[in-house]
C-alpha positions in Angstrom: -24.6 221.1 136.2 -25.8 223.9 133.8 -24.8 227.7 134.5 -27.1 230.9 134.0 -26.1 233.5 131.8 -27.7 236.6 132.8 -28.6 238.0 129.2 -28.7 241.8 129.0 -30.1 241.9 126.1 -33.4 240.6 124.4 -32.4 239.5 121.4 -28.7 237.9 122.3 -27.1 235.2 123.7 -23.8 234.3 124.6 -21.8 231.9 123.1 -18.4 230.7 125.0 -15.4 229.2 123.0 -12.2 227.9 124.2 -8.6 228.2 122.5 -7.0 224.8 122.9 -3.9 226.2 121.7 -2.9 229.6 123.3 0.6 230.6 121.0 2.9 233.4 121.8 1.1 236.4 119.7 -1.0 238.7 122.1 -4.6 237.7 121.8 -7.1 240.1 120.0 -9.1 241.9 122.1 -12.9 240.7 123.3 -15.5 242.3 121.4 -17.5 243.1 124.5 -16.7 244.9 128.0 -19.0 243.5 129.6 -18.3 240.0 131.3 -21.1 238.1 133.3 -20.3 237.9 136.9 -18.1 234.4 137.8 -16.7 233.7 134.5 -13.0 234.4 133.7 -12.0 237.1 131.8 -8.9 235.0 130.5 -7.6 235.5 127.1 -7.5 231.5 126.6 -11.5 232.1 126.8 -13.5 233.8 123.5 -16.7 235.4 124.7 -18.8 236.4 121.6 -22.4 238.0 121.5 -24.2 237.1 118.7 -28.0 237.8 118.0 -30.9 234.9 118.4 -33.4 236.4 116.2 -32.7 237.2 112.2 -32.0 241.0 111.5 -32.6 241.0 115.5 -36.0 241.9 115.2 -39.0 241.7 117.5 -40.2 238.6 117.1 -38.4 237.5 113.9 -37.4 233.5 113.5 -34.8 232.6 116.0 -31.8 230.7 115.8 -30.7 228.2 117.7 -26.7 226.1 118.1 -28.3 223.5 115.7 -27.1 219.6 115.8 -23.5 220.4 117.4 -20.8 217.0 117.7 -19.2 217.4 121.2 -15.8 215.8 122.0 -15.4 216.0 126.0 -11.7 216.4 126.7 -10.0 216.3 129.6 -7.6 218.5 128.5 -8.5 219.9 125.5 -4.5 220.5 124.0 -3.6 219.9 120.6 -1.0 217.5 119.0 1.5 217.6 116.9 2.3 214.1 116.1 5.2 214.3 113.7 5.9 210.8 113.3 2.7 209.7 112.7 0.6 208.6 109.5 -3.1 209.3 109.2 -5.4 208.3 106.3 -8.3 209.8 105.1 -11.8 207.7 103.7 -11.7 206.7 99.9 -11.7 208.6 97.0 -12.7 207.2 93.3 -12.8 209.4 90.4 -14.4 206.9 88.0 -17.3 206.2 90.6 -17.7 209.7 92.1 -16.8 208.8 95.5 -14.6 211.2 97.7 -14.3 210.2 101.3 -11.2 212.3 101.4 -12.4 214.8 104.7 -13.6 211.8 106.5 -11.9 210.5 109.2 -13.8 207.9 111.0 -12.5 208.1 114.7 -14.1 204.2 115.2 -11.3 202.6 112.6 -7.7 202.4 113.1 -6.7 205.6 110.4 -3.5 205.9 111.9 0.4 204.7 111.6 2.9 205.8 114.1 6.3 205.6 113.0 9.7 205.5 115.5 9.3 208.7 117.5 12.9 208.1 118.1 13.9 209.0 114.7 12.7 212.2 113.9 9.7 213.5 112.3 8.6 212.4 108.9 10.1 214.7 106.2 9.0 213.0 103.0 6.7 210.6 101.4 7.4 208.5 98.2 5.2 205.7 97.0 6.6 203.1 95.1 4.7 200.4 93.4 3.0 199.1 96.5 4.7 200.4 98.9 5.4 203.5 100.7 8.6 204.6 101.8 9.1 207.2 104.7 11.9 209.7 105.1 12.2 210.5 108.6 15.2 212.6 110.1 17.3 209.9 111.0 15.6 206.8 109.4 14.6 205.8 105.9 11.6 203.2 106.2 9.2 201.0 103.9 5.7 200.7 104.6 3.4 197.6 103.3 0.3 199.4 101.6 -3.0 196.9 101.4 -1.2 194.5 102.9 0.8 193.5 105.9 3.9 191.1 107.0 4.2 187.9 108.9 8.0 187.3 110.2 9.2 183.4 111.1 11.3 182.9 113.9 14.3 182.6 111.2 13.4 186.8 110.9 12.5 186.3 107.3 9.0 188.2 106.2 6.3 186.6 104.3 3.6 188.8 102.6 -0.5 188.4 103.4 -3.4 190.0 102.5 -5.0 192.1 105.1 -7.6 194.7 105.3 -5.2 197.4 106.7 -4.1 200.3 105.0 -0.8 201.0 106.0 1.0 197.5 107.2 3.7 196.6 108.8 6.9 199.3 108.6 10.3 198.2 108.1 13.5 199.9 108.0 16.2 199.9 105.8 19.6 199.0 106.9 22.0 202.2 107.7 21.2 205.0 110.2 20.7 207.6 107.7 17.2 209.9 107.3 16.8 213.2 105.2 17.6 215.2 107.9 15.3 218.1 107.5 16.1 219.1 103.5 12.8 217.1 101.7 13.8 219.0 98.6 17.0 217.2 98.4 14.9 214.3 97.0 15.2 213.1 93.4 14.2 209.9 92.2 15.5 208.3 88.7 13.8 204.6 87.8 14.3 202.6 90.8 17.0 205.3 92.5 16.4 207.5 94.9 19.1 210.7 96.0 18.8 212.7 99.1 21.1 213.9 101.1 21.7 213.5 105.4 23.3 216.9 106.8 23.1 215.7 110.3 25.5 213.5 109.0 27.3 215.2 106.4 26.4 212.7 103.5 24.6 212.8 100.2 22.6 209.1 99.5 21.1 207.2 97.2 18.9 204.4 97.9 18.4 201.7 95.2 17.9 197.7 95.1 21.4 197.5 96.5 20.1 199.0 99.8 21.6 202.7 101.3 25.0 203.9 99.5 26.8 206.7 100.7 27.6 208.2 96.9 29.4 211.5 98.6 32.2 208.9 99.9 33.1 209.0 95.9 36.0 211.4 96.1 33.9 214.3 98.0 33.8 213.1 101.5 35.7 216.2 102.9 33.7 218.5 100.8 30.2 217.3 101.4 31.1 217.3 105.5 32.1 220.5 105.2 29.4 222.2 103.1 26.0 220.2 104.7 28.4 221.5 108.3 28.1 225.4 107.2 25.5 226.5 109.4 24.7 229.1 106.9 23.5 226.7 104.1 19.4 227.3 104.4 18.8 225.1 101.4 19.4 221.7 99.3 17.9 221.5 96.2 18.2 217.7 94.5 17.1 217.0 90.6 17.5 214.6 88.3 18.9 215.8 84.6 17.6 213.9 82.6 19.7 215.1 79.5 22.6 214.4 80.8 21.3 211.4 83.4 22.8 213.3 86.1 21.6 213.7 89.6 22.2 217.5 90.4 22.5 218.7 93.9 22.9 222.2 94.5 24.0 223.9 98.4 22.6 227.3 98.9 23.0 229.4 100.8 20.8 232.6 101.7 18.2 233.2 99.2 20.0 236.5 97.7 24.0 234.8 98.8 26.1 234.4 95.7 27.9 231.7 97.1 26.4 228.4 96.1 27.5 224.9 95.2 25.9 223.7 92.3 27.3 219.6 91.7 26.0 216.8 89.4 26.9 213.0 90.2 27.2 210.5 87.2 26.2 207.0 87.9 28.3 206.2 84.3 31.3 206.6 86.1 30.4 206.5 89.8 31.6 209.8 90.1 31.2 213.6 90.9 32.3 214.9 87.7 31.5 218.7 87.3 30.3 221.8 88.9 28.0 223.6 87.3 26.8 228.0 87.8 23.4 227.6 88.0 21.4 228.1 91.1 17.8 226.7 91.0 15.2 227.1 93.2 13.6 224.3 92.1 14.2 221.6 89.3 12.9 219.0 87.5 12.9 216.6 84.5 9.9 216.0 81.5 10.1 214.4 78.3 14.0 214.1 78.8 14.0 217.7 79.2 15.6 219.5 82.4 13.5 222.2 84.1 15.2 225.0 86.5 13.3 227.9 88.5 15.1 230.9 89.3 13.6 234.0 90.6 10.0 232.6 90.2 11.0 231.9 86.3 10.9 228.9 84.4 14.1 228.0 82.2 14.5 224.8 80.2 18.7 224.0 80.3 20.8 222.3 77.9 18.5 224.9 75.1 20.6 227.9 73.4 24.7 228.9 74.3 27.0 227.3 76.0 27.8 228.2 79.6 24.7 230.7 79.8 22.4 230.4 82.8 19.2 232.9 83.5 20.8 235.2 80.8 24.2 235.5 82.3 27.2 233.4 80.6 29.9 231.9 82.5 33.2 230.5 81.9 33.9 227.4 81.9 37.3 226.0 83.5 39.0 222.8 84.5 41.5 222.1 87.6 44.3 219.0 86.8 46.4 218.0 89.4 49.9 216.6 87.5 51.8 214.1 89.7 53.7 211.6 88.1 56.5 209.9 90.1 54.8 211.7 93.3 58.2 211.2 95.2 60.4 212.8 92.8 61.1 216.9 92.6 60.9 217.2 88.8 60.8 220.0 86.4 57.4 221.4 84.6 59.0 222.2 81.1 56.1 222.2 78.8 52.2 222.0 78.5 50.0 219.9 76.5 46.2 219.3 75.6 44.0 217.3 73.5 40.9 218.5 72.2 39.6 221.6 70.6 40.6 224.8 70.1 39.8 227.9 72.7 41.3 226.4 75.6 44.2 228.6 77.9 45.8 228.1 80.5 45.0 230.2 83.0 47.2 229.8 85.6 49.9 226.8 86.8 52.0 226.2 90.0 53.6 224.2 91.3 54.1 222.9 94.7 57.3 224.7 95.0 55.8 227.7 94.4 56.7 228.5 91.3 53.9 229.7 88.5 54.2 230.5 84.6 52.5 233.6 82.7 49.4 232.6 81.2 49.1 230.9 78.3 46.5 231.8 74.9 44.8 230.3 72.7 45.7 228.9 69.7 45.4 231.5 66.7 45.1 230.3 63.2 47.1 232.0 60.8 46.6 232.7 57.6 49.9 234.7 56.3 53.4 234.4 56.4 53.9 237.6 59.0 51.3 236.0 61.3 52.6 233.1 61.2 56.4 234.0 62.3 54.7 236.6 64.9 52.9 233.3 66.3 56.0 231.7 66.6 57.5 234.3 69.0 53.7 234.7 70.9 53.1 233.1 74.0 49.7 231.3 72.8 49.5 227.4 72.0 50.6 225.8 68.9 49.0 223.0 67.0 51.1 220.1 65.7 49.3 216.9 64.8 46.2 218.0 65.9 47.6 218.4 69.4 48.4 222.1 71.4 51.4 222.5 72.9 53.4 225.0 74.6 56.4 226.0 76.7 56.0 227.0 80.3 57.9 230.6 81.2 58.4 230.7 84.6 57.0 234.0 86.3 58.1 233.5 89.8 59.8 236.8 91.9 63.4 236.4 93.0 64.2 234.6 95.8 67.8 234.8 98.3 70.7 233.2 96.7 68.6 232.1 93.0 70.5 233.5 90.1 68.1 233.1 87.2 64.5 233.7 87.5 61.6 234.9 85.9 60.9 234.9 82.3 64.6 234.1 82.0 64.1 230.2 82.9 61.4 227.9 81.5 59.3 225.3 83.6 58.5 225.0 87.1 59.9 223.3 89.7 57.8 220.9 92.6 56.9 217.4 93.2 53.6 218.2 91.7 51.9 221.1 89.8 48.0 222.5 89.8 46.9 223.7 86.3 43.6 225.8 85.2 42.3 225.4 82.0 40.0 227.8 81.1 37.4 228.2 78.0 35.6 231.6 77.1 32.1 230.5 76.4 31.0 234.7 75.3 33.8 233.8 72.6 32.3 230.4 71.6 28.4 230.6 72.7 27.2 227.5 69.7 30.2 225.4 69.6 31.4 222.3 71.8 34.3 222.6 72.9 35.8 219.2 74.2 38.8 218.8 77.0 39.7 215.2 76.8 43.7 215.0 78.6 46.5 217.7 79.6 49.9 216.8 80.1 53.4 218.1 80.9 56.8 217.1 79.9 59.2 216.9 83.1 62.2 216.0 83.9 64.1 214.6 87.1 65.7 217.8 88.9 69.0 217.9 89.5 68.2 219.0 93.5 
């Protein structure tokens, strides 16, 4: 039945509103102190006082609630349904027509997805299809159309009047986790990565491949582990027709990996020293965002991101005839000049003094000072140079130090390094080091 409000005032009335949703913030306090006897004082009840007549004059037009639609609730809660599709009326620029804030309760508008499998992260329509990036799951949806499956499992396509048909999964248990901006798509490719799972993806006619399982297994499970990365940032480069990934950390953190895969050569094959916020392709032109700016790469110096240049540096791992403890003597490199060696060890321990670059001379003094200089030489287009060993004394070793050459393990780790401040307009290409060793004698 109806309830009395005893109205104080002539030219009010009291409107009641409830808060379906009551969060964890302190509610604001009533605009009135004045409640009518039997009704709750609750904050999950609004009690407002709002005037009947215009300008709340004597005898002015009144007002009244007007056509109101009424949904009776049992219990009037909302929902977060975060699994779950739901489609809106048409819209049709050429015609005029936007039905895109109706949302006709007497159709089927909604399409739940496996609740099981997280909430959906990320949309992607392709062709005629939709596919759905949940947490855990990667799914296809049919879009004007649904599927009809034989008892043999195979799926044959119909016409239907649904909107979103029938959705299928693909094959793997891998989702997007909750890092949507992982997402970069390339033709008929599509990169994300998984961090529940420690894996980067790529999802392609051949169905789900695990592309982090090319040589960077252990470093992908570790990074997507840190509990500290806020952040994963995919991109496609389409210079280079490279899918860029980049691990971040928090917003103002330094430490950052920044990684591009080649699909060339199936392969990881650089880090890079940018750090984008956000990053895209256009025209075949690569896009970064960095501290709300907009920079377009590949433009300008070498090695220079957001205004800063960096240098640029290679790590070789030398291990021929892996069971055998041989002797480092000399250091080798094909490709252009500006390239040093930064540092070298081997797995003994031992390291050499760095090693220059090659200097051009142009006299007969420089020339015989380059001789004695611990830089490389050029000899048939090829830079070479011996290693001086720069190891400390150790009990019971008689010669050591710059006194011997080479270094001494069953393997060694060199650093090429390439000054791009000294360099900013010129390529300058790395294509093989080597070392001449020999077998020790112990």
């Amino acid at each position: 039945m109806g309830a009395v409000l005893e109205v104080k005032y002539f030219n009010t009335f009291w409107l009641k509103k409830m808060k379906t949703v009551v969060d964890a913030n302190p509610q604001p306090a009533a605009p009135y102190t004045d409640v009518p006897s039997g009704y709750s004082s609750n904050a999950t009840f609004d009690w407002y006082e709002e005037e009947s007549r215009i300008r709340g004059g004597y005898n002015n037009l009144s007002v009244d609630f007007g056509v109101k639609a009424y949904l009776v609730e049992e219990n009037p809660v909302q929902q977060h349904r975060i699994s779950t599709l739901i489609y809106s009326g048409l819209f049709n620029s050429r015609t005029g027509v936007n039905n895109t804030n109706q949302f006709s309760v007497g159709t089927s508008i909604t399409k739940g997805a496996d609740p099981a499998n997280g909430s959906i992260q990320k949309l992607y329509s392709e062709d005629t299809n939709l596919i759905i990036f949940q947490e855990n799951k990667v799914s296809r949806a049919l879009i004007d159309k649904d599927a009809i499956y034989s008892a043999e499992g195979s799926a044959t396509l119909t016409a239907s009047n649904v909107v979103i048909g029938q959705i299928v999964s693909y094959m793997g248990e891998y989702g997007i986790s909750t890092d949507p901006d992982s997402f970069a798509v390339y033709g008929y490719r599509k990169y994300f990565t998984d961090r529940a799972r420690g894996a980067v993806l790529r999802l392609s006619r051949d169905g789900m491949v695990e592309i982090s399982s090319y040589g960077m297994h252990d470093f992908f499970r570790d990074e997507l582990a840190d509990l500290s990365v806020n952040k994963v940032v995919g991109s496609w480069d389409n210079h280079t027709k490279n899918y860029t990934l980049s691990i971040q950390k928090s917003s103002g953190s330094p430490d950052y990996k920044t990684v591009s895969f080649d699909e060339s050569v199936s392969g990881w094959t650089s880090f890079t020293s940018f750090k984008p916020s956000f990053a895209f392709s256009l025209n075949n032109l690569y896009y970064t965002f960095n501290t709300g700016r907009m920079f377009q790469q590949h433009l300008g110096n070498y090695g220079q991101f957001y205004g800063a240049t960096y240098d640029s540096d290679v790590t070789i791992i030398l291990n021929s005839n892996p069971s055998v403890v041989k002797v480092f003597e000399t250091i080798n490199y094909e490709g252009a000049t500006g390239w040093q060696l930064e540092s070298m060890s081997g797995s003994s321990g031992d390291v050499t003094l760095p090693i220059g670059i090659y200097q051009q001379q142009d006299s007969l003094v420089g020339l015989e000072g380059a001789l004695f200089s611990n830089n490389f030489k050029r000899k048939n287009n090829k830079y070479f140079a011996n290693l001086i060993n720069n190891s400390t004394a150790t009990a019971g070793e008689i010669v050591f130090g710059a006194s011997m050459t080479g270094i001494k393990g069953f393997f060694s780790t060199v650093k090429m390094k390439l000054s791009n401040a000294s360099f900013p307009t010129t390529k300058k290409e790395l294509f093989s080091v080597a070392s001449t060793v020999v077998e020790s004698s112990y």
